[in-house]
C-alpha positions as CSV (number, residue, x, y, z in Angstrom):
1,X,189.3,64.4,-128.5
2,X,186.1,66.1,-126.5
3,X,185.7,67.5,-123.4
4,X,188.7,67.3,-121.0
5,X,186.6,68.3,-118.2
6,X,182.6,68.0,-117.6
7,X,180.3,69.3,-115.0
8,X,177.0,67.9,-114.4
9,X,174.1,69.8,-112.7
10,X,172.2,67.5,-110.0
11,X,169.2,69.7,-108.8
12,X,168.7,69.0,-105.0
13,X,171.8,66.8,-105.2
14,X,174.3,69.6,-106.2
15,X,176.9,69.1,-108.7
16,X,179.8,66.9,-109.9
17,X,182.9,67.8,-112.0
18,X,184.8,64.9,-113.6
19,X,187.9,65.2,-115.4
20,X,191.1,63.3,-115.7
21,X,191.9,63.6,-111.6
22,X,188.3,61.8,-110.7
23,X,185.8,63.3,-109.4
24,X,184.5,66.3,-107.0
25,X,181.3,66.3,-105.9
26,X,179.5,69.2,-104.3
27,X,176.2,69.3,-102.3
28,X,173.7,71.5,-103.2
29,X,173.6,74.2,-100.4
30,X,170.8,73.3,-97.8
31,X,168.1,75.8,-97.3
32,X,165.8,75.9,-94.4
33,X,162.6,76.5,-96.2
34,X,163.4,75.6,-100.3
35,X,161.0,77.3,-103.0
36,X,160.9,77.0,-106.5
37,X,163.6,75.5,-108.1
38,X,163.0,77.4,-111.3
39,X,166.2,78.8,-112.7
40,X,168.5,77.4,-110.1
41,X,170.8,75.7,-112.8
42,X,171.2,78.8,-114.5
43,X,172.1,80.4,-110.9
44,X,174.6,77.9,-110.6
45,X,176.1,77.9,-114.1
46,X,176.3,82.0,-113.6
47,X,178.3,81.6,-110.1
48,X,180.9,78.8,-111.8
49,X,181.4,80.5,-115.3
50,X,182.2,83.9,-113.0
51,X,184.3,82.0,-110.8
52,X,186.4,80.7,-113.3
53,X,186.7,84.1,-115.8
54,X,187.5,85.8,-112.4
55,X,189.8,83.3,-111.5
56,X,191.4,83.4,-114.9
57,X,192.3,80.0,-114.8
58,X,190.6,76.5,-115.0
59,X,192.8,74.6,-113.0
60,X,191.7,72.0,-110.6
61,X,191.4,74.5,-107.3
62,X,189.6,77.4,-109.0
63,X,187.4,74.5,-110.9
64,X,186.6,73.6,-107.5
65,X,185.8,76.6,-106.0
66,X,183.5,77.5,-108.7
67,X,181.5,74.6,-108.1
68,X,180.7,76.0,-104.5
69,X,180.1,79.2,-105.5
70,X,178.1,77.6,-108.4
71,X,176.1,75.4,-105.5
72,X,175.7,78.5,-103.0
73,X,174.3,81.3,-105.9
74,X,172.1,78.3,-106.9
75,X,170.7,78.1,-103.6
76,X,169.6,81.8,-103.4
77,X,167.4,81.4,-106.3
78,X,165.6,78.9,-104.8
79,X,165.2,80.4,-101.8
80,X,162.2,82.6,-103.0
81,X,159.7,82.3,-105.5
82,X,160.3,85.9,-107.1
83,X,162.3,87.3,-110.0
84,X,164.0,89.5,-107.8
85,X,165.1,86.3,-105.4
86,X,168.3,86.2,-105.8
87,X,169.1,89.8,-104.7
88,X,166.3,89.7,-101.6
89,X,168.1,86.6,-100.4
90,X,171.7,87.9,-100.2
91,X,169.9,91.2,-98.6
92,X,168.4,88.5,-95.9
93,X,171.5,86.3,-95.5
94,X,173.7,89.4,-95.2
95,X,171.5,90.9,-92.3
96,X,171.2,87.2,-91.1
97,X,174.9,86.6,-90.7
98,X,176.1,90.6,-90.1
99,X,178.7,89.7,-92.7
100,X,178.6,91.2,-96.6
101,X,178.7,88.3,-99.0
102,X,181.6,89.6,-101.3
103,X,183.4,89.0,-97.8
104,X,181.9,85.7,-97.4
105,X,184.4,82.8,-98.9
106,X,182.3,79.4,-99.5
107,X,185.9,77.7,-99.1
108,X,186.6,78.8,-95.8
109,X,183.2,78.7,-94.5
110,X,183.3,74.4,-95.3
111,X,186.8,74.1,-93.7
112,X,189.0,74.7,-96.2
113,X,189.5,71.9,-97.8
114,X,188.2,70.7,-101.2
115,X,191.4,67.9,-102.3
């Protein structure tokens, strides 16, 4: 009876997931110059909930994964102190890095491995 699986929201700590395997822990992205913190949860509770009805699965890797995508769409909200944020700072990282973000993959970009 209850929840089988439970995600807390940290702020500037990130995020944990427990559930009957333990539990995963994820940092909250760093940013070189933070902002207001304002909405960030909801950020992060957008990027997990889309993970996992993209995913189409809640199983323990694509649980996972949506916490770092979770962590990293957080992190753009924070990053500016505007409605419009979110969107301005993918435009910025995207120019930044010379890659798209849709091409980006969180996973790969921490080494791979989340076990």
């Amino acid at each position: 009876m209850g929840p089988s699986t439970l995600v807390v929201k940290r702020g500037e700590y990130g995020a944990m997931l427990v559930d009957k395997n333990g539990v995963f822990c994820v940092p909250a992205f760093p940013l070189e110059e933070p902002h207001d913190p304002t909405g960030a949860g909801d950020s992060f509770a957008g990027g997990f909930m889309g993970y996992v009805a993209g995913a189409g699965s809640t199983n323990d890797a694509a649980l996972r994964r949506a916490m770092v995508y979770g962590s990293v769409l957080g992190s753009f909200t924070v990053e500016a102190l505007r409605p419009r944020a979110p969107a301005e700072a993918q435009k910025a990282r995207d120019t930044r890095q010379g890659t798209p973000l849709f091409e980006i993959d969180p996973i790969q970009t921490l080494g791979g491995k989340l076990f």
